[in-house]
C-alpha distance (Angstrom), angle and dihedral (degrees) to the residues before:
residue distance angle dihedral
X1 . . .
X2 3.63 . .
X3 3.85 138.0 .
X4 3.30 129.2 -148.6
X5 4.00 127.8 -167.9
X6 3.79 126.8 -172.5
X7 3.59 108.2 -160.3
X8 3.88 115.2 -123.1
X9 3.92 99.3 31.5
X10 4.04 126.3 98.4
X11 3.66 119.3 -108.3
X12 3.81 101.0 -86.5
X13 3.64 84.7 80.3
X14 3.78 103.2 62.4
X15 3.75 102.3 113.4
X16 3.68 124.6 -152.7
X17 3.39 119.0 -143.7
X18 4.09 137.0 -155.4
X19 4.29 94.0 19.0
X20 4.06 123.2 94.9
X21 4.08 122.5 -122.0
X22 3.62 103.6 -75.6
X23 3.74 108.1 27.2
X24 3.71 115.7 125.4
X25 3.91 112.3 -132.8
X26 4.00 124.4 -140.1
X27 3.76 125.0 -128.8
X28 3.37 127.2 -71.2
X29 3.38 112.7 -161.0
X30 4.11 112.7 -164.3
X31 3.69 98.7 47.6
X32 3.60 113.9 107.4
X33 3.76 117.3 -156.3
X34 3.91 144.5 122.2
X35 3.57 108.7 -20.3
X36 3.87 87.2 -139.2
X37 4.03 95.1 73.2
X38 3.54 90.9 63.6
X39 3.98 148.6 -44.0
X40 4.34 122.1 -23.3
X41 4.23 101.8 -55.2
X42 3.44 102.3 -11.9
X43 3.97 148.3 68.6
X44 3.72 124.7 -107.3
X45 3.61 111.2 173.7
X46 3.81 138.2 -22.1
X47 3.76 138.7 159.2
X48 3.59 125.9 -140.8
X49 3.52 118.8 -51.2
X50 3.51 116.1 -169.4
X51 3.89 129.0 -129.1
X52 3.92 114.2 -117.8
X53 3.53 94.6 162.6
X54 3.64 109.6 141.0
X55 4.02 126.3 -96.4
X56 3.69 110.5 -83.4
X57 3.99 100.1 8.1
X58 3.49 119.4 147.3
X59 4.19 111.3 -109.1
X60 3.55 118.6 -167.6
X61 3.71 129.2 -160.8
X62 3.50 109.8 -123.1
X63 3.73 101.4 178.0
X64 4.04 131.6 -20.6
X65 3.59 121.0 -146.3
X66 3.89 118.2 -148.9
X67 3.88 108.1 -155.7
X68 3.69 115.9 -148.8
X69 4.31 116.2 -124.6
X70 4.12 81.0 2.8
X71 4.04 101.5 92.3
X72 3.95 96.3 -139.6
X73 3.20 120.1 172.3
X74 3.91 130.1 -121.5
X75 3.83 110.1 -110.2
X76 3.79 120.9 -139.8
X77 3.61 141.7 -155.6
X78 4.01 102.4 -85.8
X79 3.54 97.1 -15.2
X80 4.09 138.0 92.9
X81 3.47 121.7 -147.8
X82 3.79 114.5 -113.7
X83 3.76 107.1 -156.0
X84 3.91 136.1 -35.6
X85 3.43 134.6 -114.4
X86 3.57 102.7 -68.2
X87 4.14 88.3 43.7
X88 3.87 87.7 59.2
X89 3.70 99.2 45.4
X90 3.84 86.2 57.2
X91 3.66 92.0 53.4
X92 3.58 92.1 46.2
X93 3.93 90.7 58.2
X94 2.87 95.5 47.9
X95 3.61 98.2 47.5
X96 4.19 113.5 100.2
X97 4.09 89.7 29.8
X98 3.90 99.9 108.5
X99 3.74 144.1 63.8
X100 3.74 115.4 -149.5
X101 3.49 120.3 -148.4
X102 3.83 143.0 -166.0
X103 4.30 107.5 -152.6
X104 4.17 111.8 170.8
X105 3.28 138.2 164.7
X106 3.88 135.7 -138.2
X107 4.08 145.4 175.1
X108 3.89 98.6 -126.5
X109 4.11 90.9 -175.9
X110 4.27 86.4 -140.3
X111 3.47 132.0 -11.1
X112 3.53 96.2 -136.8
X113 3.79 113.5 120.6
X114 3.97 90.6 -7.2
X115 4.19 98.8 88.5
X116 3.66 103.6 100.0
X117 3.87 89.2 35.0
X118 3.36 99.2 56.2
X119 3.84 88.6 38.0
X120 4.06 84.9 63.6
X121 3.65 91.6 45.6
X122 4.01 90.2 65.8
X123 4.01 95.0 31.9
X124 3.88 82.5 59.3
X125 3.89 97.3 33.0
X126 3.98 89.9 41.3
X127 3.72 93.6 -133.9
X128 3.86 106.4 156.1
X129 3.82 105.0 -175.0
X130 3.68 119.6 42.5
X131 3.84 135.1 -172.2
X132 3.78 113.7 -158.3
X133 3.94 127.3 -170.3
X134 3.83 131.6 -162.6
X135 3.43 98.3 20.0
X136 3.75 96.5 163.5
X137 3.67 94.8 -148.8
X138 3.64 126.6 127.3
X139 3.73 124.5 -138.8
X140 3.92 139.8 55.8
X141 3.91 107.6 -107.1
X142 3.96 145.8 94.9
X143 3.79 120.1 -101.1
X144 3.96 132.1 -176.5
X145 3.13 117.7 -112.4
X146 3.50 107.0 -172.7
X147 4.17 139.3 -99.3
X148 4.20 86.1 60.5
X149 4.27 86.2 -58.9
X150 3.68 116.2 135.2
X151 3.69 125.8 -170.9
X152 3.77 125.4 -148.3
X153 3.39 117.4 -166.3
X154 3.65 160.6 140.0
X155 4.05 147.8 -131.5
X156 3.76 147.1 170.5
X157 4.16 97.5 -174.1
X158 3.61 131.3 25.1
X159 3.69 83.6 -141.0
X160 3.40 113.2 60.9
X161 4.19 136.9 8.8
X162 3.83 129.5 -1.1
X163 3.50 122.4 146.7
X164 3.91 126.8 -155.5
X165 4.10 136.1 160.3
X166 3.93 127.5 -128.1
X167 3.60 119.6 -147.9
X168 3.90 137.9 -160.5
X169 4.17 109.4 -99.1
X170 3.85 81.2 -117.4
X171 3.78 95.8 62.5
X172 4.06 96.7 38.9
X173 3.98 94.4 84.9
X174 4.24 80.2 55.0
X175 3.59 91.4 71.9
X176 3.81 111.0 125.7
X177 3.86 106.2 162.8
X178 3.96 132.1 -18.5
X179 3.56 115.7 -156.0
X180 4.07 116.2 -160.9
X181 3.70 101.8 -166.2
X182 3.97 99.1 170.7
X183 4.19 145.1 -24.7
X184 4.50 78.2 -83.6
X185 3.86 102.4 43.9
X186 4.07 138.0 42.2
X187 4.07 127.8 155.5
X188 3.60 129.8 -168.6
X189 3.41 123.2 -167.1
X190 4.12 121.5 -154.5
X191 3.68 134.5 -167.7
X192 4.06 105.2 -135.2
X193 4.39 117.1 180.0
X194 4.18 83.6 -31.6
X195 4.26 95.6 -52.0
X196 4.20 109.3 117.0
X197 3.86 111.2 -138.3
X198 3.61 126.7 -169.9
X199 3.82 123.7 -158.5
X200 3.41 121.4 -166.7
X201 3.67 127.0 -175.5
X202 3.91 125.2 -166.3
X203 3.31 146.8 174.3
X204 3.97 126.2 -154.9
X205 3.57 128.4 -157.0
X206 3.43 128.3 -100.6
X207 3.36 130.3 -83.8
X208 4.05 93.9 -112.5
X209 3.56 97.3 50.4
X210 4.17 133.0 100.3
X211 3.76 116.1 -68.3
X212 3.81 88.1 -130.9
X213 3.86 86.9 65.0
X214 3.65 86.7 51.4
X215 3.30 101.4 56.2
X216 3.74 95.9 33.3
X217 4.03 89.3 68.4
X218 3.57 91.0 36.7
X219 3.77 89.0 62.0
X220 3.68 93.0 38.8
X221 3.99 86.6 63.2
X222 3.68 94.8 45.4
X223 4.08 91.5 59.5
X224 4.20 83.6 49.4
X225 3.78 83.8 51.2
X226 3.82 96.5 50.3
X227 4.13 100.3 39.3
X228 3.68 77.8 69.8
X229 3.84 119.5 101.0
X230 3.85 109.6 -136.0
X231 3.93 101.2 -118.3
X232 3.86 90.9 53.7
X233 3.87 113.2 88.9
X234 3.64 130.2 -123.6
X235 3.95 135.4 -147.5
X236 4.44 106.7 -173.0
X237 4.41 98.9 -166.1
X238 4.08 95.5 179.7
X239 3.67 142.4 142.6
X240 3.42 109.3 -126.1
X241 3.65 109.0 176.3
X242 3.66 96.4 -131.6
X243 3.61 143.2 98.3
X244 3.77 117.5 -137.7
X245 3.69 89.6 -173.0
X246 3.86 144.9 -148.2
X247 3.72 115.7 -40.8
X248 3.61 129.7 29.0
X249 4.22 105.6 -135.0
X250 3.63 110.7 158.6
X251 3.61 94.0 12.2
X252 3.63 119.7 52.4
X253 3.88 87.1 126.2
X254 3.62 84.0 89.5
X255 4.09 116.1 17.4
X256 3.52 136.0 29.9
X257 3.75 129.9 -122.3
X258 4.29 94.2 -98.1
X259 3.73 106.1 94.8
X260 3.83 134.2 108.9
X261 3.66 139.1 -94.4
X262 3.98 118.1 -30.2
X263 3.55 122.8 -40.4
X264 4.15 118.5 -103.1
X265 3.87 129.2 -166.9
X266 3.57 96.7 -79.4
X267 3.51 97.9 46.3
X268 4.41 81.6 51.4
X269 3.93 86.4 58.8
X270 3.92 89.7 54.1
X271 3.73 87.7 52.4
X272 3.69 98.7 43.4
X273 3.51 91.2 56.3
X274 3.77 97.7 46.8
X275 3.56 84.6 55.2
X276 4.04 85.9 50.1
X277 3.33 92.9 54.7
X278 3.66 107.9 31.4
X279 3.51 93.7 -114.7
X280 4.05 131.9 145.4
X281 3.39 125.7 -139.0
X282 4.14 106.9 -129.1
X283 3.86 96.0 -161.3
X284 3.45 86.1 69.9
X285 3.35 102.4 49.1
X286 3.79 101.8 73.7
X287 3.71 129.4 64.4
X288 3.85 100.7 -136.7
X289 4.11 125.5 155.8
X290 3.79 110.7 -81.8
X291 3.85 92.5 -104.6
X292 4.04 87.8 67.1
X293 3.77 89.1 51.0
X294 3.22 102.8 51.7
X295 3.63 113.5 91.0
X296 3.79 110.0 168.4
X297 4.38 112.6 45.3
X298 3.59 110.8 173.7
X299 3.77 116.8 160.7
X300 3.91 107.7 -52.5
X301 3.75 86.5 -14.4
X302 3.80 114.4 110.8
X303 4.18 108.5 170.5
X304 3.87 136.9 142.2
X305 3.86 110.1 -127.4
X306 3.78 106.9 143.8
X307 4.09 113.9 76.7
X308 3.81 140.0 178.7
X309 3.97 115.0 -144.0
X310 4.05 126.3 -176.3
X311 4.11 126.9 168.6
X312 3.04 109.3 -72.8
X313 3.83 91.3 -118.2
X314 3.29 89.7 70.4
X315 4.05 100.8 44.9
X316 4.04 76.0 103.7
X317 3.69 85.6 74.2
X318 3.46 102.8 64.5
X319 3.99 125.7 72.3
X320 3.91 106.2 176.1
X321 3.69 137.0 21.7
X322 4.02 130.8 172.7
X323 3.12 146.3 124.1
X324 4.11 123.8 -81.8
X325 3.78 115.8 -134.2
X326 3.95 131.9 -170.8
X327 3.92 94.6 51.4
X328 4.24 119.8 118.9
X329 3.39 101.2 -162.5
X330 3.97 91.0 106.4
X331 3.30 119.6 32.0
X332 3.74 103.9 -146.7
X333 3.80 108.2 9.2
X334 3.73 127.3 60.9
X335 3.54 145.4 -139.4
X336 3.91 115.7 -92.5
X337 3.94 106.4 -165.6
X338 3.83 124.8 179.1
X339 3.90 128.7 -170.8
X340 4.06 113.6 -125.5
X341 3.55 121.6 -175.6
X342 4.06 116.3 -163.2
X343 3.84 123.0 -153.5
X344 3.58 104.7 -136.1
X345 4.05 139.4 140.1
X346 3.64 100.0 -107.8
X347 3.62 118.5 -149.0
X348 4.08 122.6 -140.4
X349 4.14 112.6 -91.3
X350 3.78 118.5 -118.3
X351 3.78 119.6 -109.6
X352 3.96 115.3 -97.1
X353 4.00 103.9 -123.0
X354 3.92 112.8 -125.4
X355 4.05 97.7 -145.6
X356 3.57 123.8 -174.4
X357 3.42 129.2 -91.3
X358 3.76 92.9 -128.9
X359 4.34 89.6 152.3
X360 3.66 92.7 77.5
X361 3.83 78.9 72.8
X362 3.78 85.9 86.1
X363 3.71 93.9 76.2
X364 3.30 120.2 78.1
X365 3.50 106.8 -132.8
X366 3.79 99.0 50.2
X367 4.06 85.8 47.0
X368 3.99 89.7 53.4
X369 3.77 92.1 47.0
X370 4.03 91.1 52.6
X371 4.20 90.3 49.5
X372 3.13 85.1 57.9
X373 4.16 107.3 39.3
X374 3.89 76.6 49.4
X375 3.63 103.0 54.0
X376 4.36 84.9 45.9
X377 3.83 85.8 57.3
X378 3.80 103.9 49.2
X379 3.77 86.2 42.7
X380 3.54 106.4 -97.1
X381 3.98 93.9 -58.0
X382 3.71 118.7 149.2
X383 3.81 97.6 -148.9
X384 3.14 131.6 45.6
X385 3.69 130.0 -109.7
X386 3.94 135.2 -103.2
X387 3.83 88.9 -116.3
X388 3.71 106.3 89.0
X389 3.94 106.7 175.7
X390 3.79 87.5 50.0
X391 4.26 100.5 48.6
X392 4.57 85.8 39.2
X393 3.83 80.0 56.6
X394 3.63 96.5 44.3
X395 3.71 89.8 46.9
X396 3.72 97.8 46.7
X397 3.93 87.3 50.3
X398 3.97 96.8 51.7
X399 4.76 86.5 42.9
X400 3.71 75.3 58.4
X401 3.53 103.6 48.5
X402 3.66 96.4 39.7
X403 3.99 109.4 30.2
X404 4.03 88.6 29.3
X405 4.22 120.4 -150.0
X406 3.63 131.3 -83.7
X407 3.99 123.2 -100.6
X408 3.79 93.7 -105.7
X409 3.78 85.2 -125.7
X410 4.23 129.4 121.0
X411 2.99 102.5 -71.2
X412 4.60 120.8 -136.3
X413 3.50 118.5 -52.3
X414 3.97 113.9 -112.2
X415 3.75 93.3 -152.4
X416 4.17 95.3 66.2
X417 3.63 104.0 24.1
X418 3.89 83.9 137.5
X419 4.07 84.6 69.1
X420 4.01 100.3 110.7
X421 4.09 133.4 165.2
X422 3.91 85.2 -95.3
X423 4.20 91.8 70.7
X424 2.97 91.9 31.7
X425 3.91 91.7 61.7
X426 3.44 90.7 35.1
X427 3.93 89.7 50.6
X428 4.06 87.7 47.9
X429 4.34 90.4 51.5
X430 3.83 89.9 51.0
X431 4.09 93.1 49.5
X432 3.91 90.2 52.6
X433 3.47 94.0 48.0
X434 4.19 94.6 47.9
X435 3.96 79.4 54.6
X436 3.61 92.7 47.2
X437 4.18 92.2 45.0
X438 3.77 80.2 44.4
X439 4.14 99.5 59.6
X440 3.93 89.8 31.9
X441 3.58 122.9 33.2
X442 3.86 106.1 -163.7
X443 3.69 127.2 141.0
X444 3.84 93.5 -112.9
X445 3.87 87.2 52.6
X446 3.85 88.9 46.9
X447 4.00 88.0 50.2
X448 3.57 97.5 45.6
X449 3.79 87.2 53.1
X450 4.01 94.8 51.9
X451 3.82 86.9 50.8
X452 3.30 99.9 49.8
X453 3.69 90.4 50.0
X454 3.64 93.3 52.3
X455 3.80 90.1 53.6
X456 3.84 95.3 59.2
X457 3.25 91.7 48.6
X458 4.02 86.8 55.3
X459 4.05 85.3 42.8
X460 3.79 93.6 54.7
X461 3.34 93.5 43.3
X462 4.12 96.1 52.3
X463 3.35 87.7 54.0
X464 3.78 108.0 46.6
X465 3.87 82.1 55.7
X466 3.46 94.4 47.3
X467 3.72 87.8 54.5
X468 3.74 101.9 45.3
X469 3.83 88.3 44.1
X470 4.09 85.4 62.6
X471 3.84 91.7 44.4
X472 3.28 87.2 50.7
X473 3.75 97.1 49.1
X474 4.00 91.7 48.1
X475 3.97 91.9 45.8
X476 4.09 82.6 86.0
X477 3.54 90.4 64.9
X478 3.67 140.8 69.7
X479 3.70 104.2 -107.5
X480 3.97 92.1 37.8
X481 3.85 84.0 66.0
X482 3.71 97.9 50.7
X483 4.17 82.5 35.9
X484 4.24 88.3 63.0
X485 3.46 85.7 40.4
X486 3.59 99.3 65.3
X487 3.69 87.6 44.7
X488 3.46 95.0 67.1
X489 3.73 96.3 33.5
X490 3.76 82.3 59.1
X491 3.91 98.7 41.3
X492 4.22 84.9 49.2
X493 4.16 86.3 52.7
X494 3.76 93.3 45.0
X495 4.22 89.8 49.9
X496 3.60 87.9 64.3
X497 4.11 120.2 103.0
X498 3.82 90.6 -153.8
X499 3.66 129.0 20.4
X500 3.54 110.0 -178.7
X501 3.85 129.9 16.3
X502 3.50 121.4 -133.3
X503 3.44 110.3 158.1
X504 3.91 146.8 32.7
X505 3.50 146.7 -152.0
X506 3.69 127.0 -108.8
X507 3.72 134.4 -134.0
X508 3.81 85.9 -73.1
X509 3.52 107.2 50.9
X510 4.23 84.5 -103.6
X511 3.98 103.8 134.5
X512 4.22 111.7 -128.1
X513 3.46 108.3 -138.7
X514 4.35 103.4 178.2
X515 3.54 123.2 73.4
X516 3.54 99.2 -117.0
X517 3.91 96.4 64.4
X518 4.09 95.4 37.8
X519 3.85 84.0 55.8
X520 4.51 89.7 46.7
X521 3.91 83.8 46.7
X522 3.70 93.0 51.5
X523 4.02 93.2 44.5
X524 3.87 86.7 45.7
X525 3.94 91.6 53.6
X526 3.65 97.9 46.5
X527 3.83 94.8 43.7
X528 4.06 90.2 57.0
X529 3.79 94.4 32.7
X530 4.62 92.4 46.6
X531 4.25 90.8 40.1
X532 3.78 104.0 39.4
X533 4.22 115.8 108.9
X534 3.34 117.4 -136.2
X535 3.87 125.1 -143.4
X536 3.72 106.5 -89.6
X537 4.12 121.6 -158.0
X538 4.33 101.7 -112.0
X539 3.61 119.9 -126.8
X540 3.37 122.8 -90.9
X541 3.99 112.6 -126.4
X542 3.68 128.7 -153.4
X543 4.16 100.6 33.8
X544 3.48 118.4 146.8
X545 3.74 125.5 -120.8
X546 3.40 129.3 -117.1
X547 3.97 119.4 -135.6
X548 3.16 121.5 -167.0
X549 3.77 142.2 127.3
X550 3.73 115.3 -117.7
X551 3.54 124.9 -147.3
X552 4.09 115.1 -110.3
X553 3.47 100.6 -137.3
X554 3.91 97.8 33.4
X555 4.44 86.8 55.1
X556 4.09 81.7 41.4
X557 3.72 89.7 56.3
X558 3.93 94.5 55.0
């Protein structure tokens, strides 16, 4: 226990230091202060007194009193302890054992000609999961998107709907299973340091259209919901056309008291089935300015429509959640982006080789200066000598010296190798002025806006044709072949839901995710499938014999 005195204020506002309201305090003998606090030079007992010294006054420590078997902490001039030993230990082991991740959601309007774009906006936002909605494209695959993003997704009608989610290159190879359900609703399920996360990204009808529709998605998100074991978490990033309103009476089991406006059928149906589903809605959650709530701004229209949801056992998890403004990847909807953080034992990270960059070889300059660098470091000598392990080594030394080593990092994507400092200055001028249009909406802002968007579009354009146009010119040689090769080995690669297996299911249906119990799975398998009899036909008794000579060359011929 400690005491602290500030000279020139009465005895209430002695503040003790290190003990909890209520504790009783033993007597410290030595410390000379007002007689009223307890017997002659000493302390006998006191509860907590609080401090109401004023903001920035000076406190000095007059005298500290270290209480034997108590574990009080030493007070210091302008400074409060913050745990002892045992306090910091704990924090140290538990330091290193969790992943933190950013998972959002957003209404992109189409996808067409806004991949690499919106794969900038979360490079430079650091969003590593997101959930898209009406992405307008048709087809059930995964595509690259460029910066190490990769989008899964999934669509009927190049017209209207689709869904999909883009993920971080770091989280691709934790793809376990993607489930496309319909044009309204995907999941995707990864495997990150041992914890199972499911992401689910949907897209509800409007609020003019049939009530069969309606319910039809609402049911196709409840079978999502339910394929689910309990202990495996889930993230829902979906647009569902509803407003579930300010306040939370009657059902702050499952949203907080942040939203906008009143609540309307639709945004009922989105509370209904978080109650269903034990689920909470994050939005909610947060008290944040109305301009980081609002997700949907059309015209006069200011309304909240696009929501995040988890369990509600995991609402722990999560420490922020709002809405990011400034961004013109969408025109009307926004980016909702909340911060999870994911208990888990997290293993060390393998080294990133540095290789060589022995392909510079290839020009003839850089191949003459190496001959001779080489011939300098075997002293001059023409051929080489007997000792192999010592001349590889001398080699690999001088390839380094001269042709120098790679980064170690990802290297460009092959999808937008069109993407040059042009766009992205061009993308840069038509983000600042959807943030100016934003703060000040004036009909010069508003035309500045629409030209600047038709100029990117002119920029991207100019130089995917200036790209192709050099493909094309380097197809006639050798190494454009093997160049437009790669391309589509890559593109092939990237189409693919799941690249590399790394864990199974058990007996169950509950996926094994450490070594020990993939490898007892595996033994298990090929025990039952190497020992099990299979039904043979019996023999049929009592048939007759055939005897009969058979010809040589006739049995030869068959």
């Amino acid at each position: 226990m400690a005491v602290v005195v500030n000279p020139g204020l009465d005895r209430s506002d002695v503040v003790l230091l290190g003990r909890p309201q209520g504790w009783g305090c033993g007597t410290a003998s030595g410390l000379g202060l007002w007689g009223g606090l307890g017997a002659p030079g000493g302390i006998q007992c006191m509860n907590f007194i609080p401090d109401r010294s004023r903001p920035r006054l000076t406190t000095t420590a007059i005298g500290a009193v270290d209480l034997q078997g108590a574990g009080g902490n030493w007070a210091t001039v302008g400074r409060r302890s913050r745990g002892g030993r045992r306090v910091r230990r704990q924090r140290e082991k538990r330091k290193g054992k969790s992943v933190g991740l950013r998972i959002g959601t957003l209404n992109v309007g189409t996808m067409t000609g806004k991949g690499r774009e919106l794969a900038d906006v979360m490079e430079r936002r650091k969003v590593d999961i997101l959930c898209v909605q009406e992405t307008r494209w048709k087809g059930s695959k995964a595509r690259s998107i460029g910066a190490g993003f990769k989008l899964f997704y999934y669509g009927v009608d190049s017209k209207r709907n689709g869904v999909g989610v883009v993920l971080k290159e770091e989280f691709v190879r934790n793809v376990l299973e993607v489930k496309r359900v319909s044009d309204r609703v995907m999941s995707l399920k990864l495997e990150i340091e041992g914890v199972m996360l499911n992401v689910v990204s949907g897209y509800a009808p409007q609020v003019g259209c049939e009530l069969e529709e309606k319910e039809r998605f609402w049911s196709e998100l409840d079978e999502v919901m339910e394929s689910i074991p309990t202990g495996e978490r889930v993230v829902i990033g979906a647009d569902f056309n509803g407003h579930v309103g300010e306040g939370n009476t009657g059902d702050e089991e499952v949203m907080g008291k942040f939203g906008v406006k009143e609540r309307n059928l639709e945004g009922q149906m989105v509370v209904d089935f978080a109650k269903r589903m034990d689920m909470g809605v994050v939005n909610t959650y947060f008290q944040k300015r109305e301009e980081h709530r609002v997700t949907y701004k059309s015209g006069g229209r200011r309304t909240q429509v696009d929501y995040i949801l988890c369990r509600r056992g995991n609402l722990k998890e999560i420490s922020d959640c709002k809405v990011v403004v400034g961004e013109s990847v969408a025109r009307q909807h926004r980016m909702v982006v909340c911060r999870m953080t994911l208990m888990v034992c997290k293993t060390k990270r393998s080294k990133i080789e540095k290789k060589t960059k022995w392909w510079k070889l290839k020009k003839e300059e850089c191949c003459e200066e190496f001959r001779q660098k080489l011939r300098q470091a075997l002293g001059g000598q023409v051929v080489l000598p007997d000792d192999w392990e010592t001349t590889a080594e001398v080699i690999r030394e001088t390839g380094r010296k001269v042709l120098g080593v790679s980064s170690g990092r990802r290297k460009e994507d092959k999808e937008t190798w069109w993407w040059n400092e042009e766009v992205q200055d061009s993308m840069q001028r038509k983000r600042l002025a959807k943030k100016k249009w934003d703060m000040d909406r004036t009909e010069e802002n508003r035309q500045e806006y629409k030209e600047l968007q038709r100029r990117v579009k002119r920029e991207v354009s100019k130089a995917k044709q200036k790209a192709y146009e050099e493909l094309y010119t380097r197809l006639d040689t050798r190494e454009g072949e093997k160049d437009l090769y790669r391309l589509v080995r890559q593109r092939d690669r990237d189409g693919k839901d799941v690249q590399q297996v790394r864990v199974i299911k058990d007996r169950d249906g509950r996926v094994l995710t450490s070594e020990e119990s993939v490898q007892r799975r595996w033994k298990e398998y090929f025990e039952e499938l190497m020992n099990e009899e299979n039904e043979r036909e019996k023999r049929v008794e009592g048939v007759n014999s055939v005897e009969q000579k058979v010809d040589k060359m006739k049995s030869g011929r068959l």
